[in-house]
Structures are given as structure tokens and as C-alpha cells.
N, C-alpha and C positions, 0 to 999 in steps of 0.2 A: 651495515651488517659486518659482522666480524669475520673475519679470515679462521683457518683451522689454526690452530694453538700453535703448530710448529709454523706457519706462515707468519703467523704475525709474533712469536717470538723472534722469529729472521729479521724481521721490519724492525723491532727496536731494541738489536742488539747492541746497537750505538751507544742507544741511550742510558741503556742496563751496563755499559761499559764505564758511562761518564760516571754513574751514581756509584758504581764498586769506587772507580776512583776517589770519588771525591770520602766514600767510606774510609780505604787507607789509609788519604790524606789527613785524616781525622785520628787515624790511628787505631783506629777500630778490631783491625785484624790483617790478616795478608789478602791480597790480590783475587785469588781464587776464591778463597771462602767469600769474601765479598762479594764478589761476581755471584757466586752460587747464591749468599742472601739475596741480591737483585733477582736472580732468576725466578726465585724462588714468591719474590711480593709480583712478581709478570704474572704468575701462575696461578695465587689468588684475587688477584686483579680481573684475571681475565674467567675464573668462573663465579667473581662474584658481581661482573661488571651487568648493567642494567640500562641496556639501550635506551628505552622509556623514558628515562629521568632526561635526556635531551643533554647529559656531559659527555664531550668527546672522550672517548678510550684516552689519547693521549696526555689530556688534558688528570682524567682520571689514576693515571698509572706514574705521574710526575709526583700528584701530589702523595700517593701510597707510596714514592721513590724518598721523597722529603718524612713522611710521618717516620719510617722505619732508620732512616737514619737519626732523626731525633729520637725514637725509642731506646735504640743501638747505645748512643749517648748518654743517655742517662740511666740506663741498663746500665753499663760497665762499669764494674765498682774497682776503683784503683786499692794495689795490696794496702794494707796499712803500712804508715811510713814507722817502720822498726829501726830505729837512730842507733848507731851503740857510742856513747860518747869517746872510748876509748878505740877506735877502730881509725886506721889511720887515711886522710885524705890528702892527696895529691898540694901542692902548692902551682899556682898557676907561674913556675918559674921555668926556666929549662934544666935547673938542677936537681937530684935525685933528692932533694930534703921534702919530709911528708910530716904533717900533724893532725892531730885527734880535732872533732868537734870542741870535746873541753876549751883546746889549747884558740880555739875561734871564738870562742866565748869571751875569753878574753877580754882586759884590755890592752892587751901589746899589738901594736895598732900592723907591727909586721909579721904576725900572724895569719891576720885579717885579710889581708893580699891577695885576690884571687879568688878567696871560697865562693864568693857568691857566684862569679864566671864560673866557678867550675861548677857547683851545683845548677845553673841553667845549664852546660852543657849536659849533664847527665841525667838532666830534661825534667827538674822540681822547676815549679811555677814561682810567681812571686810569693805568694799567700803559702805556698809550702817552706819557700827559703825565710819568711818570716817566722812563722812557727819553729824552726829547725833552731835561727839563731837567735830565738828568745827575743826581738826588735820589732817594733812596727815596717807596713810593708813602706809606707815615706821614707823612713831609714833604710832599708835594702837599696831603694831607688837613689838614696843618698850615696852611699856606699858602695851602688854600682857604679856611680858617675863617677866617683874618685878611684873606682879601679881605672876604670875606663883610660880618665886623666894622666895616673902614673903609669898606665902603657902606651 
């Protein structure tokens, strides 16, 4: 038998803490709003939850913890990646010299130096840094390791 709402929201506010987490971790959104989403699938959980059926609550409210972070996920539509080829990017050097996508396009292979480091650090995936530099993703993985090398 179930506790009153606010009893057993107290009991697994643990648990509704781990799943925000692992939401941010994701990238999802911040902290609170995450939490508030968890709070929020507790809340449906719990008046649509059906003793009868013989699934513990817990059992039942992990997996509605998991669907909604996978909904979350594939819900979230990333901006369009808007390129401008003349806009300048950083060189992964400690000197103040910056170059355009164009000038990556390249084949001046000391141009190339860096971008793909720096486009992971500014958080494009493989599959995006390939698209960006016109290569397959083998080649970026190529490309990464000889950054890698000559640092």
C-alpha cells in the first residue's frame, strides 16, 4: 500500500536526485529543472501507479526514471550547425594567430594543427567535426592522433 504523495516523494528523493543527475550529465538541462522533471515523472508514477499489476512502485518509477530520460534525449534537437567559413578559429597554439574554417580546408597541413582539438573542446562530436571538415570520420580519428603526436 502506498504512502500519501508527500511520504513517499521523501522516500525517493534519492533516487529522483541520482536520475536529475544523470539528466545533466547528459546534458539535458541544469540541475533544478532536472530535478523538477524527476519530480515531476514521481508524480505521474504515483497516480498512475496500479498495485494490482503485482510491479513494485520502485521497480515501476526507475523504469518511468529511464523512459523519460531517453524521451529527454531524443526530444532535444541540437541548433543547426550554422558554419561561417570566414569566421576566425582559434589555433590550438599558445600564440594569438587565429584562422578561418576555409584556411582548415586546406591543404597546408599547418593550418590543420589543432582544429579538430579545438572543435572537440567546443563540444562538436566526431560525426559533426567530419561534416565541418569535409573528411571522413577515419580521417578526423587519423588527424586526431597526429594532433595528439605533435603535442
Amino acid at each position: 500500500m502506498l504512502k500519501s504523495k508527500n511520504e513517499e516523494l521523501e522516500q525517493y528523493k534519492a533516487l529522483l536526485h541520482k536520475y536529475a543527475n544523470i539528466y545533466v550529465r547528459e546534458g539535458l538541462g541544469e540541475k533544478e529543472d532536472m530535478y523538477q522533471e524527476a519530480c515531476m515523472v514521481f508524480l505521474d508514477v504515483y497516480d498512475k501507479f496500479d498495485e494490482s499489476r503485482g510491479t513494485p512502485f520502485f521497480s515501476y518509477l526507475e523504469t518511468s526514471l529511464k523512459n523519460k530520460l531517453y524521451s529527454l534525449k531524443r526530444s532535444q534537437k541540437r541548433e543547426p550547425l550554422i558554419l561561417s567559413l570566414d569566421r576566425p578559429i582559434p589555433k590550438a597554439t599558445n600564440d594569438d594567430t587565429t584562422y578561418t574554417f576555409l584556411d582548415t580546408l586546406s591543404d597546408d597541413r599547418e593550418h590543420v594543427d589543432g582544429t579538430i582539438t579545438n572543435l572537440i573542446l567546443i563540444g562538436y562530436n566526431m560525426t559533426q567535426i567530419s561534416d565541418i571538415l569535409g573528411v571522413s570520420r577515419p580521417t578526423v580519428y587519423k588527424r586526431l592522433n597526429e594532433e595528439r603526436k605533435n603535442n
